[in-house]
Backbone as a printed PyTorch tensor [residue, N CA C, xyz], in Angstrom:
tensor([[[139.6420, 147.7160, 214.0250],
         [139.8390, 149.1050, 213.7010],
         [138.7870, 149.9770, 214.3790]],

        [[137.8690, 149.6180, 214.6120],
         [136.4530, 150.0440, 215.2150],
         [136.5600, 150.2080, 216.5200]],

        [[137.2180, 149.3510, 217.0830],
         [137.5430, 149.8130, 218.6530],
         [138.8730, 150.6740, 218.8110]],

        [[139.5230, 150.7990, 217.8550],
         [140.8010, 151.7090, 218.2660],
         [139.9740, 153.0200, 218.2570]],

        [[139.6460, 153.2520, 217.0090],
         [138.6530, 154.3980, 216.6960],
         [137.9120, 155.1260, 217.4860]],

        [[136.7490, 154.4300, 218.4910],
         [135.9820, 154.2110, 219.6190],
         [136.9490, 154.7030, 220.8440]],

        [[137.8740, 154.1380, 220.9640],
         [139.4460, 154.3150, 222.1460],
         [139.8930, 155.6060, 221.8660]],

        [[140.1430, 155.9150, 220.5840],
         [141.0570, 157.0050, 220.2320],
         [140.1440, 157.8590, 220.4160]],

        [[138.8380, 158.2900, 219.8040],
         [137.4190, 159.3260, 220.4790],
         [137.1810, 159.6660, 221.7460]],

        [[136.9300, 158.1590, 222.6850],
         [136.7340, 158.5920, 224.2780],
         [138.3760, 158.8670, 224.9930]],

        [[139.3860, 158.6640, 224.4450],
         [140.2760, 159.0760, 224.9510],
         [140.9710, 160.8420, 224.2130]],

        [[140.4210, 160.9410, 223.6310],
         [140.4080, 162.7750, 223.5230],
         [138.9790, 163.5830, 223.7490]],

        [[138.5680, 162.5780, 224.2450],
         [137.2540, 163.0180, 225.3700],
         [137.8010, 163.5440, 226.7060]],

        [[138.1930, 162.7720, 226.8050],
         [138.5990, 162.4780, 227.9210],
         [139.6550, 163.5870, 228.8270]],

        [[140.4670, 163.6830, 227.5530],
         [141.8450, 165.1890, 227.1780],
         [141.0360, 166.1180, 227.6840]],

        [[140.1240, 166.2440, 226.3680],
         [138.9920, 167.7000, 226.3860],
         [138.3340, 168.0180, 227.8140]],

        [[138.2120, 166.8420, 228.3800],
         [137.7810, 167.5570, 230.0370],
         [138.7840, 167.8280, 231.2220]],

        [[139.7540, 167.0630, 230.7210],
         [141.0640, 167.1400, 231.2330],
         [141.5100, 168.8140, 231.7220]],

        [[141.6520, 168.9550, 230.2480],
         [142.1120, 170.6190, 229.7980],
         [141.1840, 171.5980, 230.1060]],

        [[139.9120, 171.3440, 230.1260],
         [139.3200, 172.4860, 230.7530],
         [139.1120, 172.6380, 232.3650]],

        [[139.2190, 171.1090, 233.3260],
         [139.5090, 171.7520, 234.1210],
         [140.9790, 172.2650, 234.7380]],

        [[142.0840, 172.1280, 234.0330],
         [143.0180, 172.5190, 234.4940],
         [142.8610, 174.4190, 233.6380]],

        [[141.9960, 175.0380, 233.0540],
         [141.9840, 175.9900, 232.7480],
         [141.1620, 176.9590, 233.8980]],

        [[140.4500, 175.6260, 234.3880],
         [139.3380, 176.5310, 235.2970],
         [140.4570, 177.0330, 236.8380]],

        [[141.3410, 175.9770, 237.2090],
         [142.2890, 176.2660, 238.1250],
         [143.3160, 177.1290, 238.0360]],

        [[143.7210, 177.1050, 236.5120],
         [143.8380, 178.4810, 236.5160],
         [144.0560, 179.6770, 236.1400]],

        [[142.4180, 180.0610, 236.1360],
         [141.2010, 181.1890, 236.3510],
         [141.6320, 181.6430, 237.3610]],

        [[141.3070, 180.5110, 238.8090],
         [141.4710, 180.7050, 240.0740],
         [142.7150, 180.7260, 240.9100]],

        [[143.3250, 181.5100, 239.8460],
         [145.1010, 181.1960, 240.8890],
         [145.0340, 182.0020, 241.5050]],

        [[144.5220, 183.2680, 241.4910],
         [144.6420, 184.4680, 242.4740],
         [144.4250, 184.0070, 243.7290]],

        [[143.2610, 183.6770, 243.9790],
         [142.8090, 183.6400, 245.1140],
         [142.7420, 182.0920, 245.7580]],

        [[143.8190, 181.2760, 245.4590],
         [144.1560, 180.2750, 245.9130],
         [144.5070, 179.9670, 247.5180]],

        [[144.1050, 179.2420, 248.1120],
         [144.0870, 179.0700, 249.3930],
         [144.6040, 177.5500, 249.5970]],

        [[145.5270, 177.3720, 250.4480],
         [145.8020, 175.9060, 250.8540],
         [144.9090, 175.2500, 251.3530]],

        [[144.3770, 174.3390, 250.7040],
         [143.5000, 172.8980, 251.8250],
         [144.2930, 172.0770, 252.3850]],

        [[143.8770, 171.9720, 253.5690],
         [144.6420, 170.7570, 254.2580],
         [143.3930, 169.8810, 255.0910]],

        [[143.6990, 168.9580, 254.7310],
         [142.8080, 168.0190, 255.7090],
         [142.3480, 168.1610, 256.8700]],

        [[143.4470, 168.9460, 258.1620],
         [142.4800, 169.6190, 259.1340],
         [143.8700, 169.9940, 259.6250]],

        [[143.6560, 171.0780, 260.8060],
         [144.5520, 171.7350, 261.0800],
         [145.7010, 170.8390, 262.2170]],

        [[146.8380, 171.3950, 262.3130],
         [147.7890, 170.9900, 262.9400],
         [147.8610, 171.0930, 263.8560]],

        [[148.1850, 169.7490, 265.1350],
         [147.4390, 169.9320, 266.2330],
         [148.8350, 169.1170, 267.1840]],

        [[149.7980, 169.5230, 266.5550],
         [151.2280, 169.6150, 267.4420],
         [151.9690, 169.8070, 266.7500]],

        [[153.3260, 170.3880, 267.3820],
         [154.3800, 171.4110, 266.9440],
         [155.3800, 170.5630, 265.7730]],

        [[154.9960, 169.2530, 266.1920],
         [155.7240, 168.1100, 265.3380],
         [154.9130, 167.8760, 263.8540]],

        [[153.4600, 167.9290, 263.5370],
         [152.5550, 168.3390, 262.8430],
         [153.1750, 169.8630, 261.5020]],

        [[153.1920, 170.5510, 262.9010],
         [153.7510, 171.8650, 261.8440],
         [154.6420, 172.0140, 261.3070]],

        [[155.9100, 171.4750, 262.1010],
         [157.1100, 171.1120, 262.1260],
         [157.6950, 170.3740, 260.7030]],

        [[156.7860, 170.1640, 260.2030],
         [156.5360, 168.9500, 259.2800],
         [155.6190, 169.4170, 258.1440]],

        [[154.6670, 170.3170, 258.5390],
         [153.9740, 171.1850, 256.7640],
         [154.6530, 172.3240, 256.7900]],

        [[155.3660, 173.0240, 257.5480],
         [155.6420, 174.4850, 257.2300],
         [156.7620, 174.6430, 256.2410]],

        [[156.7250, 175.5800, 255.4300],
         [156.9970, 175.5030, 254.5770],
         [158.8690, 176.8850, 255.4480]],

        [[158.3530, 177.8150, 256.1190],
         [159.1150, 178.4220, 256.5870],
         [158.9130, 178.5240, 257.8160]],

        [[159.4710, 178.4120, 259.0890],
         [159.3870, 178.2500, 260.8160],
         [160.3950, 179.7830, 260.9910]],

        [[160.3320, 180.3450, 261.6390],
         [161.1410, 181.4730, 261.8320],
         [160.9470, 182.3360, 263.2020]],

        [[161.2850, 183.0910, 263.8850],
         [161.3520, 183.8410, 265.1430],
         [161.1630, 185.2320, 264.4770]],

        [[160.3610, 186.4070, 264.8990],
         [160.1310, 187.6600, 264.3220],
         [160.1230, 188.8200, 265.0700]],

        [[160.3830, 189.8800, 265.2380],
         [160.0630, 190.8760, 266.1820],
         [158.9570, 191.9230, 264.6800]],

        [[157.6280, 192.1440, 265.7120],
         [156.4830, 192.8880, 264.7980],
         [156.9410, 194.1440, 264.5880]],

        [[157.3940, 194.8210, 263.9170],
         [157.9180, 196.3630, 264.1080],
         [156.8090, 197.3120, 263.4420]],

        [[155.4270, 197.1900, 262.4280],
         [154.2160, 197.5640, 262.5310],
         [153.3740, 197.1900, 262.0700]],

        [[152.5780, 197.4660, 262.1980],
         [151.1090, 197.0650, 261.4990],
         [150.8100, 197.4600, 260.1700]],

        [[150.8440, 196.7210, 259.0780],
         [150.6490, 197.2480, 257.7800],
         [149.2820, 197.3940, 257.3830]],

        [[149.2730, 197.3210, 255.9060],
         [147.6270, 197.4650, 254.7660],
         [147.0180, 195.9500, 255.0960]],

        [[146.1610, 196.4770, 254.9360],
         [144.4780, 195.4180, 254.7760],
         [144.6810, 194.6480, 253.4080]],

        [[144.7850, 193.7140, 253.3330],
         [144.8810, 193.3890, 251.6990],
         [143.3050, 192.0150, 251.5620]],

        [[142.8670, 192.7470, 250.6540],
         [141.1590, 192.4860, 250.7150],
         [141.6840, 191.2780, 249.5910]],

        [[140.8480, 190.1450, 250.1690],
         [140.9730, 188.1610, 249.2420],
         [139.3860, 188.4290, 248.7750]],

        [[139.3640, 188.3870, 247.6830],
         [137.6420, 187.8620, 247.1470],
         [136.6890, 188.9460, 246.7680]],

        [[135.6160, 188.4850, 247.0570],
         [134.6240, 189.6120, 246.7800],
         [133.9050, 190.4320, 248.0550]],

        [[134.1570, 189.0960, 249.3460],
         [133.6670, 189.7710, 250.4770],
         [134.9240, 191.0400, 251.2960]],

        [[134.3850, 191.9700, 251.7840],
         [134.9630, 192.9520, 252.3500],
         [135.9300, 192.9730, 253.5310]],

        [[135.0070, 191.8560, 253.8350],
         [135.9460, 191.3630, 255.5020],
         [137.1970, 190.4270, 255.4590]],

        [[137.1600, 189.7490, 254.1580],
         [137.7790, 188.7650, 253.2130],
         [139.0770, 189.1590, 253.0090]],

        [[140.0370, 188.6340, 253.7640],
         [141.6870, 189.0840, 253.3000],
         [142.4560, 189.0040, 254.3770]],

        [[143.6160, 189.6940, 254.4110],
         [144.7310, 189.1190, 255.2790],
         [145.3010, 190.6420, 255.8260]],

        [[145.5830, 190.8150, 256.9920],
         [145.9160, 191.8330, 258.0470],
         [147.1570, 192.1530, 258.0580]],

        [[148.2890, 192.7140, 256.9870],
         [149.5950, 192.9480, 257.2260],
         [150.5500, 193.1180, 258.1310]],

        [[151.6010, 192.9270, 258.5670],
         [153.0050, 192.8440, 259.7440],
         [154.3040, 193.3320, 259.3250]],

        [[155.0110, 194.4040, 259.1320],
         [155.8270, 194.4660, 258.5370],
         [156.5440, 193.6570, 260.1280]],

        [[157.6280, 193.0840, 259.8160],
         [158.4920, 192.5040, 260.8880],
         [160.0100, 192.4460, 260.9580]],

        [[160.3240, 192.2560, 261.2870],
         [162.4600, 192.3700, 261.1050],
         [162.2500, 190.5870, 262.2190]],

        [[163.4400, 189.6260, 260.8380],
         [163.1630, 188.1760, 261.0620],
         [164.7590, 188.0490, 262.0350]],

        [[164.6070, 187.7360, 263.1590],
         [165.5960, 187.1520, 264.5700],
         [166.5620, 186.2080, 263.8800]],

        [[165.4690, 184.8020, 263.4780],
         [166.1080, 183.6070, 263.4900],
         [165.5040, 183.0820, 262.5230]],

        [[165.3380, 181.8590, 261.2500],
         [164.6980, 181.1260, 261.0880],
         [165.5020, 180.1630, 261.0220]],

        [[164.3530, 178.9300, 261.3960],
         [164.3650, 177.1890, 261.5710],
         [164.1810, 176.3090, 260.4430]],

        [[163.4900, 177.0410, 259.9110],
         [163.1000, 176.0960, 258.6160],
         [163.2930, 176.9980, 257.3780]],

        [[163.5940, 176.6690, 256.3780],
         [163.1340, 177.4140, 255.3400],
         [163.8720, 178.9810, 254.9970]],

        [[162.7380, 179.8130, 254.4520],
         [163.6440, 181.4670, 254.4320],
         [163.0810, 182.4900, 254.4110]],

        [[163.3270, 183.2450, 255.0450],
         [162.5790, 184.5890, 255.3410],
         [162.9220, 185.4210, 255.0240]],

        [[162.9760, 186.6390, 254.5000],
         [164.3270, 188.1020, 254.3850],
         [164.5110, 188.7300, 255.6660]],

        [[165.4100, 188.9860, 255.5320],
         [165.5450, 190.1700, 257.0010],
         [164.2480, 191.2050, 257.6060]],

        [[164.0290, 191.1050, 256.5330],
         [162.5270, 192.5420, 256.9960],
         [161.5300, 191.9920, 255.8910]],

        [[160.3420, 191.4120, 256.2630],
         [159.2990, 191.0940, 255.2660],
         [158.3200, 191.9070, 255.9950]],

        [[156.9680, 191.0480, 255.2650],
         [155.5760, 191.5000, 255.4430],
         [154.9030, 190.5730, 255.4640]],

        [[154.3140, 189.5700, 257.1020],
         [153.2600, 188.5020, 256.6690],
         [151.6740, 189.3190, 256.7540]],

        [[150.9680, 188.4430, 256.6420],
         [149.7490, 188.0210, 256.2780],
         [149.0480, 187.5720, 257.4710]],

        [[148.5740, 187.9460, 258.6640],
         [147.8500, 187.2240, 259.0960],
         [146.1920, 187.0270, 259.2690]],

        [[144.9750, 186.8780, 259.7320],
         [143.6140, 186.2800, 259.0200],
         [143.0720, 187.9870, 259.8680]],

        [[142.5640, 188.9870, 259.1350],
         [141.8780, 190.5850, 259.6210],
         [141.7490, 190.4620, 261.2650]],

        [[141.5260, 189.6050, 262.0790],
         [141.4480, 189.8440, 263.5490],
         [142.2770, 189.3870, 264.1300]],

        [[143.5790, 189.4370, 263.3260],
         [145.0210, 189.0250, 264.2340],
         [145.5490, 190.5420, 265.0020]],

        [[145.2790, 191.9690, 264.2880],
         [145.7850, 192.7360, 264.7260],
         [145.2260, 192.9220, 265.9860]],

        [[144.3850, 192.6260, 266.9340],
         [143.7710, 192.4400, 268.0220],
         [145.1270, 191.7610, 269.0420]],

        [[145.9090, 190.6370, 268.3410],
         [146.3620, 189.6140, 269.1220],
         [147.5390, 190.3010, 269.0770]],

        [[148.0920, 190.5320, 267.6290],
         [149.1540, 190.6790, 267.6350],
         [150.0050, 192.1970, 267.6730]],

        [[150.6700, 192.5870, 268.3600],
         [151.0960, 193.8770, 268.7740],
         [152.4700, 194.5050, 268.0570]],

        [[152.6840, 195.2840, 267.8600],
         [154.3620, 195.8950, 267.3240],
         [155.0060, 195.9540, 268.7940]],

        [[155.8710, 195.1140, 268.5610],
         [157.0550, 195.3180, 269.6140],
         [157.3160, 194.1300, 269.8760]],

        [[156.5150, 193.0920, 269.6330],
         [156.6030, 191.7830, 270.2770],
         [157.0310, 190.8080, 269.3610]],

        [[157.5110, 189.9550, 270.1780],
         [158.1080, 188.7510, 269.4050],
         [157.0050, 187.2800, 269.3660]],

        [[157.7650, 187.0110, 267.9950],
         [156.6770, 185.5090, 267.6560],
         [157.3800, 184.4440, 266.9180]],

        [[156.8170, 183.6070, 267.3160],
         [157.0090, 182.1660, 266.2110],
         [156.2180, 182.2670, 265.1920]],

        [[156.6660, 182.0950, 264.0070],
         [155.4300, 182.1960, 262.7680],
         [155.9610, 181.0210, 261.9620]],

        [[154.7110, 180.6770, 261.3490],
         [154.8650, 179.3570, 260.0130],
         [154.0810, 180.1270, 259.1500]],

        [[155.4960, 180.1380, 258.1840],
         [154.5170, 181.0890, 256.4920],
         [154.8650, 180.1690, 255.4240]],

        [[153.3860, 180.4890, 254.8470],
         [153.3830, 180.3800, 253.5610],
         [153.9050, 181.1220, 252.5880]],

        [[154.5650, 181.1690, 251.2430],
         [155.0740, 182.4160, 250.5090],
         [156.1530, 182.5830, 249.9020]],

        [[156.3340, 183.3410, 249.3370],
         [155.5510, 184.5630, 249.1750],
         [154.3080, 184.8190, 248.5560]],

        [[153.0570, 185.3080, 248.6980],
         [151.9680, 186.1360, 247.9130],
         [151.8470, 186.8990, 247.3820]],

        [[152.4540, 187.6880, 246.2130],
         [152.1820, 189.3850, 245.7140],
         [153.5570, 189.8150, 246.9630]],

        [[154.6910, 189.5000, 247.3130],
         [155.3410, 190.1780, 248.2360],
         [154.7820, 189.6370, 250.2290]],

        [[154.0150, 189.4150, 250.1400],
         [153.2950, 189.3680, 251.2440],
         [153.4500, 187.8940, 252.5070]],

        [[154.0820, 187.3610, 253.1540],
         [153.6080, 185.8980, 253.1660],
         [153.3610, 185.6400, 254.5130]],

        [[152.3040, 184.5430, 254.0650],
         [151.1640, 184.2610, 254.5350],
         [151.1410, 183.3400, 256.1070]],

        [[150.7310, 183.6270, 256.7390],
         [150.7770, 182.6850, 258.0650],
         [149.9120, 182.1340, 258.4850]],

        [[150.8140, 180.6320, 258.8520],
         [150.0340, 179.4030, 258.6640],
         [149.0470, 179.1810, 260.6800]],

        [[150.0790, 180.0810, 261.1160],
         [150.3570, 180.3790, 262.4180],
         [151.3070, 181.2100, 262.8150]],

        [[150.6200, 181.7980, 264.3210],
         [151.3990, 182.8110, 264.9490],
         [151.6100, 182.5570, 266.7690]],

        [[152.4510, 182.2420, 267.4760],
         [152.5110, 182.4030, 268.7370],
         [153.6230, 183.1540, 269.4650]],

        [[152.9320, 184.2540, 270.1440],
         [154.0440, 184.7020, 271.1440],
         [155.0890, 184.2240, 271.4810]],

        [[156.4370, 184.7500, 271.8450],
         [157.4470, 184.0610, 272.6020],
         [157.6850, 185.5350, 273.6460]],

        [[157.3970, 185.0020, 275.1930],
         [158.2760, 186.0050, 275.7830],
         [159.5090, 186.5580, 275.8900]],

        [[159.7740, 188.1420, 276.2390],
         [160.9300, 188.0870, 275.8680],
         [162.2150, 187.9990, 276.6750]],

        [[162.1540, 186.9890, 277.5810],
         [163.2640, 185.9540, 278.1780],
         [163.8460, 185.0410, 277.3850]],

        [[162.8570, 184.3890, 276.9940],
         [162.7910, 183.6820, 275.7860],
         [163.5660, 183.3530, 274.8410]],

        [[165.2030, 183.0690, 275.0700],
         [165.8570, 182.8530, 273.5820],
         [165.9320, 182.5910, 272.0670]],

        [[166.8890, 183.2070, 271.0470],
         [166.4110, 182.6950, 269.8070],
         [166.9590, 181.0540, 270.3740]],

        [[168.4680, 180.9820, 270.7730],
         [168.3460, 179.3190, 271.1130],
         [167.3550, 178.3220, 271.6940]],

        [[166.7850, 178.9990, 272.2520],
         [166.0160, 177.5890, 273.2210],
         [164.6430, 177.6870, 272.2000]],

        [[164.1250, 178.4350, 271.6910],
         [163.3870, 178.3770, 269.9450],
         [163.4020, 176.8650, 269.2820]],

        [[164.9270, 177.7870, 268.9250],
         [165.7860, 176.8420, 267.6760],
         [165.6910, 175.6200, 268.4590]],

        [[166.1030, 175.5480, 269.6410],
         [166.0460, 173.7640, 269.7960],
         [164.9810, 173.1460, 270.2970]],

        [[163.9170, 174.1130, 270.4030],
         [162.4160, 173.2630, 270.3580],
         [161.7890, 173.0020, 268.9550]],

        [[162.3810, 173.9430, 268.2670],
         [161.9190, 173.3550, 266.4970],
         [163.0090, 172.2590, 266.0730]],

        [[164.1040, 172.1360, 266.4630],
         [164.8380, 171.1100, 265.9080],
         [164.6230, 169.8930, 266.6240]],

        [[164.4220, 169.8000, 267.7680],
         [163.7810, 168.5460, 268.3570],
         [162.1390, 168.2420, 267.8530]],

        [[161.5580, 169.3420, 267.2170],
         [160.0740, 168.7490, 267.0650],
         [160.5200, 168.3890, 264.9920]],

        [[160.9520, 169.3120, 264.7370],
         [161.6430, 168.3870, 263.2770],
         [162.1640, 167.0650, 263.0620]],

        [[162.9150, 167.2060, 264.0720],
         [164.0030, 165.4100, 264.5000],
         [163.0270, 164.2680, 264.7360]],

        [[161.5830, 164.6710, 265.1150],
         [160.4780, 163.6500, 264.9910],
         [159.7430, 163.2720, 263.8430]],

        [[160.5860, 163.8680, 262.7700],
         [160.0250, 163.2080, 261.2020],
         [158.4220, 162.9860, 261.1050]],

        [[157.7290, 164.1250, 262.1980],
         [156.4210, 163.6190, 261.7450],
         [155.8030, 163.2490, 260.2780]],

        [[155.0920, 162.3920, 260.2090],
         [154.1110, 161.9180, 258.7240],
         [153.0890, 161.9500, 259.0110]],

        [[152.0910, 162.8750, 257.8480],
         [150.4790, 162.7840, 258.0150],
         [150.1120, 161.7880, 257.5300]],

        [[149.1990, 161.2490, 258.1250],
         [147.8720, 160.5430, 256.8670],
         [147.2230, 160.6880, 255.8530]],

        [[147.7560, 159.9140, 254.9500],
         [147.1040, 160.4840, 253.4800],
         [145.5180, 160.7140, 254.1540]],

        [[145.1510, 162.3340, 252.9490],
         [143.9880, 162.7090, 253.3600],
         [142.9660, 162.6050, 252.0670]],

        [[141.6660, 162.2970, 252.6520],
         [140.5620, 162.1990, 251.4600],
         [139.8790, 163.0810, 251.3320]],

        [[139.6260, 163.8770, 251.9470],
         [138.8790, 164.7550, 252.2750],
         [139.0720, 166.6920, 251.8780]],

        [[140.6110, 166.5680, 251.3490],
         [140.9230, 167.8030, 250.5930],
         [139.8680, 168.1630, 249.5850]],

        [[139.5100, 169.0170, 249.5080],
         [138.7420, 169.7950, 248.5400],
         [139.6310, 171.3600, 247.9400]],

        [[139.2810, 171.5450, 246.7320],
         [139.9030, 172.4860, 245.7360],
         [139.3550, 174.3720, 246.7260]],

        [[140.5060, 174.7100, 246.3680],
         [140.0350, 176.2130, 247.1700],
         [139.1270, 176.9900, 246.0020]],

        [[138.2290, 177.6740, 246.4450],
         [136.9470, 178.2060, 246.2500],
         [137.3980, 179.2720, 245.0340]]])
């Protein structure tokens, strides 16, 4: 009886730390950020975490939307009108997210490949962004994402994830 007792104590010990850190996560849902083991380092890679793959034309530059406590901290708005998507779903006209010194790269008028995360508060988030010229078909896109999909890439379980800040 003495060891159930003993069992039954350290195992609502055990609960009790359980539950507080799933309270502390989430505290921190706002400002949740994906970890990934390290970044994606071919199209078959992305092809394979993105959650949405899509073709975009930038039509402007939106709000600053400030992440955290630091100032510089947050994500650079796009309103966009969506061509095509490959994976996943986009609306016809959203708003991504890309990291405050994308508006440097990225221009209104131009077209892109994007992998988003999302939605955020309305907003979603990009995992990545690359130009497509505009010769450039939505087909010949579509069948470079469906041939890099058709490679079923698999990651390596990772050890090294850590909880976002």
């Amino acid at each position: 009886m003495n060891r159930f007792v003993l069992g039954a104590t350290a195992l609502a010990a055990v609960a009790s730390v359980g539950i507080g850190a799933v309270g502390c996560t989430q505290q921190d849902a706002e400002t949740h950020v994906e970890s990934l083991c390290a970044q994606t380092d071919s199209d078959a890679a992305e092809a394979a975490r993105a959650q949405t793959l899509a073709l975009v034309d930038v039509v402007e530059r939106g709000r600053f939307v400030s992440k955290g406590t630091d100032a510089e901290a947050g994500v650079q708005t796009f309103k966009v009108r969506t061509l095509a998507v490959y994976k996943g779903a986009l609306p016809a006209e959203a708003e991504i997210g890309l990291p405050k010194d994308a508006e440097t790269k990225v221009k209104p008028g131009g077209r892109y490949e994007v992998s988003v995360l999302g939605p955020d508060g309305g907003t979603w988030l990009a995992r990545f962004t690359r130009a497509v010229p505009a010769a450039t078909t939505a087909a010949s896109v579509a069948e470079h994402w469906k041939t890099e999909i058709g490679k079923h890439f698999v990651e390596p379980p990772c050890a090294d994830t850590t909880s976002a800040p």
